[in-house]
TIDO-786953 format. One record per residue (C-alpha): residue number from 1; residue in three letters; x, y, z. Coordinates in nm, 2 decimals. Last residue first. Layout:
nr; rest; u; v; w
NUM; ALA; X; Y; Z
...
***
This chain:
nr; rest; u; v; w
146; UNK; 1.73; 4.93; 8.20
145; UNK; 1.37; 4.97; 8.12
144; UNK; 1.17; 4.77; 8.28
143; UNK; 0.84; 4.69; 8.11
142; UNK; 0.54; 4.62; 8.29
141; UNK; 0.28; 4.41; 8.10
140; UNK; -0.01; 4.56; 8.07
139; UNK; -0.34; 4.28; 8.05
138; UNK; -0.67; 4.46; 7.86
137; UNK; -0.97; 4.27; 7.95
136; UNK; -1.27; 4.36; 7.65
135; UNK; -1.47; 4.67; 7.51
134; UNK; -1.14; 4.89; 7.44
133; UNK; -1.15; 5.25; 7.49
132; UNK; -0.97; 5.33; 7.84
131; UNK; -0.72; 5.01; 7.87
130; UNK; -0.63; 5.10; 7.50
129; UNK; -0.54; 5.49; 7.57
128; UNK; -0.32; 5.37; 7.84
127; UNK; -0.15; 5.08; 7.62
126; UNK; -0.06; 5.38; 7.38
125; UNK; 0.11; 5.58; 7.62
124; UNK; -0.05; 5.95; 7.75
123; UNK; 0.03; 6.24; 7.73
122; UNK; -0.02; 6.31; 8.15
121; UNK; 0.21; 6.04; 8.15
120; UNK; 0.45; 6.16; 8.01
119; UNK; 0.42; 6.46; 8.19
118; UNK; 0.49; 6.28; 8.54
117; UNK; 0.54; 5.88; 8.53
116; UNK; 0.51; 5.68; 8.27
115; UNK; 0.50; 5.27; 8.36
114; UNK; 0.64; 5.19; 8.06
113; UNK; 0.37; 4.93; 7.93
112; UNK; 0.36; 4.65; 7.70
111; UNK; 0.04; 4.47; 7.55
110; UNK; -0.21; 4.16; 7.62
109; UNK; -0.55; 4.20; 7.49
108; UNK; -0.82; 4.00; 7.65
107; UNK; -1.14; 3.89; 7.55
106; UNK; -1.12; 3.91; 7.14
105; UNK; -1.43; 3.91; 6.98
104; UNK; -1.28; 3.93; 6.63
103; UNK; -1.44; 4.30; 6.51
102; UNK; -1.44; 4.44; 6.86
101; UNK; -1.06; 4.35; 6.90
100; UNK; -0.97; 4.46; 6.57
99; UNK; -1.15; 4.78; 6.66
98; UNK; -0.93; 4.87; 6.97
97; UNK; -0.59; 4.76; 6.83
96; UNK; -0.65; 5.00; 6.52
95; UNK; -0.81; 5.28; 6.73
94; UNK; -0.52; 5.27; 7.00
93; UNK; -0.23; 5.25; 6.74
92; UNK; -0.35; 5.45; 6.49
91; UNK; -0.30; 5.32; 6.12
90; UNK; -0.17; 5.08; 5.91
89; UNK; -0.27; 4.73; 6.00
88; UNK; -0.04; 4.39; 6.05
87; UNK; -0.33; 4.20; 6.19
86; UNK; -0.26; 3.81; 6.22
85; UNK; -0.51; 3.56; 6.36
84; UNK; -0.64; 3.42; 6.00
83; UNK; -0.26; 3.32; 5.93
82; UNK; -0.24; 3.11; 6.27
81; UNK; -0.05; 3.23; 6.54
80; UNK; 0.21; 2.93; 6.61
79; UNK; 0.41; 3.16; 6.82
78; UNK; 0.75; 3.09; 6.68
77; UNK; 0.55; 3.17; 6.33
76; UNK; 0.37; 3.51; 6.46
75; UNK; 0.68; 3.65; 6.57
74; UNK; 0.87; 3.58; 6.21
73; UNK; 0.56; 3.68; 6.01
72; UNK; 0.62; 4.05; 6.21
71; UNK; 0.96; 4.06; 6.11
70; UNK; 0.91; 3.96; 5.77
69; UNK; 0.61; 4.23; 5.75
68; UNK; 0.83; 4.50; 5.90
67; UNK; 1.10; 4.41; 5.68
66; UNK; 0.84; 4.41; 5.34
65; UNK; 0.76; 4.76; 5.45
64; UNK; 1.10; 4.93; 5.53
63; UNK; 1.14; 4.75; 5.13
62; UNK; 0.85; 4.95; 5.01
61; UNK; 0.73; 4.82; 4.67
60; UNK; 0.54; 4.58; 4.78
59; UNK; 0.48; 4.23; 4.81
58; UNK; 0.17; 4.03; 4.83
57; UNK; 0.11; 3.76; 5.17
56; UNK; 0.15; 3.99; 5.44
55; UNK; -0.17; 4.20; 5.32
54; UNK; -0.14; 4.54; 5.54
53; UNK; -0.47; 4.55; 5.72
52; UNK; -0.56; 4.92; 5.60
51; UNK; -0.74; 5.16; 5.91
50; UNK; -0.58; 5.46; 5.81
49; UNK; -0.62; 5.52; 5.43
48; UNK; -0.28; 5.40; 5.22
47; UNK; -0.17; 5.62; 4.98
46; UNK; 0.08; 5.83; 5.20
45; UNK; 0.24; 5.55; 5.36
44; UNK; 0.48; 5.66; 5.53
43; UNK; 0.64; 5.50; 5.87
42; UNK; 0.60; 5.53; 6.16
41; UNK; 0.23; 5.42; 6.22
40; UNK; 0.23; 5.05; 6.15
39; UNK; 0.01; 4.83; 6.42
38; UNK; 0.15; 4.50; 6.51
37; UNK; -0.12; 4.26; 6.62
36; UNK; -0.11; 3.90; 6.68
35; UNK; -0.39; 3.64; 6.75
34; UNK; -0.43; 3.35; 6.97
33; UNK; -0.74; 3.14; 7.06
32; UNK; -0.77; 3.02; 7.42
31; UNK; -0.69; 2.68; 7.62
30; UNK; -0.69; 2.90; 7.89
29; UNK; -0.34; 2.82; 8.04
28; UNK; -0.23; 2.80; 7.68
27; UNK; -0.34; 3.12; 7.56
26; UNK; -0.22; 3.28; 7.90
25; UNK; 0.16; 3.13; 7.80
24; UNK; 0.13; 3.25; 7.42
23; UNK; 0.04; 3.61; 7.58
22; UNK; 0.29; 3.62; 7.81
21; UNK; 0.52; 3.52; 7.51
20; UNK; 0.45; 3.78; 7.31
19; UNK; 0.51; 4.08; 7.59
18; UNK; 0.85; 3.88; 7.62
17; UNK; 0.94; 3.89; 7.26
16; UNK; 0.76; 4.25; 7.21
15; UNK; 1.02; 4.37; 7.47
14; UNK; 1.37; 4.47; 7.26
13; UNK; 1.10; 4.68; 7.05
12; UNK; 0.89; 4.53; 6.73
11; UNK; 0.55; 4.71; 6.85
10; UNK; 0.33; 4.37; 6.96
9; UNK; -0.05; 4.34; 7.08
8; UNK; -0.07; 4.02; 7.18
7; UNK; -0.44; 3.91; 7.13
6; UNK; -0.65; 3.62; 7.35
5; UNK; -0.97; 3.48; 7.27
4; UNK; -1.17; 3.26; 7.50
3; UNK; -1.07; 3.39; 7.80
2; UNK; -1.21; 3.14; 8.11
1; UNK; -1.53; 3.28; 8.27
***
C-alpha cells in the first residue's frame, strides 16, 4: 500500500528545511498528498484554548506571532503545500500532531529526531511520544547535531 497522505511535521530549527524536504521527496515518490504542521507551544498565548489552528490568513496583535506565521507560510510555499494542508495549531506538540493526523487521514508523518540518549531520553522527545500515540506511519529523521 503506497501512502496516500503524507505530513511534515516542522519546529522552525536549522533542520525543519531538510525534515521538509524528505517529506516533499516521499510525496512525490508516492504520488501522495502533502500537508504541513508547526505546532506553537513557546510562546504565550493566554487566551487561546490548547488545540486552536492559528488562522494564517487574519492578523494579530502579536508580532512573535505574525513571524511564526510568515515563517511557517514561507515553508509551506517552497513546498507547494496547499492552503487546506497547513496546520499552524497552538497547543501540545504530540496531541496536536497526533489528532490532525486522525482528523485528515494522514498515513505517514515525517518529523525530526535527536537520537536522545540516557536521561533525555528517559524524558522523552516529542517525535518519541508521536511514534507511541499516533494511528498512522511515523518516519524520524535523524538529526545530527554538530
Amino acid at each position: 500500500m503506497n501512502y496516500q497522505h503524507i505530513m511534515a511535521s516542522i519546529d522552525f530549527s536549522d533542520h525543519s528545511q531538510y525534515i521538509a524536504q524528505k517529506a516533499k521527496n516521499l510525496a512525490t515518490v508516492y504520488s501522495s498528498k502533502l500537508s504541513l504542521i508547526h505546532v506553537l507551544d513557546n510562546i504565550p498565548m493566554p487566551q487561546v484554548p490548547y488545540g486552536t489552528v492559528i488562522s494564517l490568513t487574519e492578523n494579530t496583535d502579536s508580532d512573535y506571532l505574525e513571524a511564526e506565521k510568515q515563517k511557517f507560510i514561507q515553508i509551506a510555499n517552497q513546498l507547494n503545500v496547499t492552503d487546506g494542508c497547513r496546520w499552524l495549531v497552538w497547543g501540545n506538540p504530540k496531541q496536536e500532531i497526533t489528532h490532525i493526523a486522525d482528523q485528515n487521514n494522514v498515513d505517514l508523518i515525517v518529523m525530526g529526531s535527536h537520537g536522545r540518549h540516557g536521561i533525555a531520553l528517559l524524558l522523552g522527545s516529542t517525535a518519541n511520544a508521536v511514534l507511541h500515540h499516533a494511528k498512522c506511519d511515523v518516519l524520524a529523521v535523524r538529526i545530527k547535531e554538530h
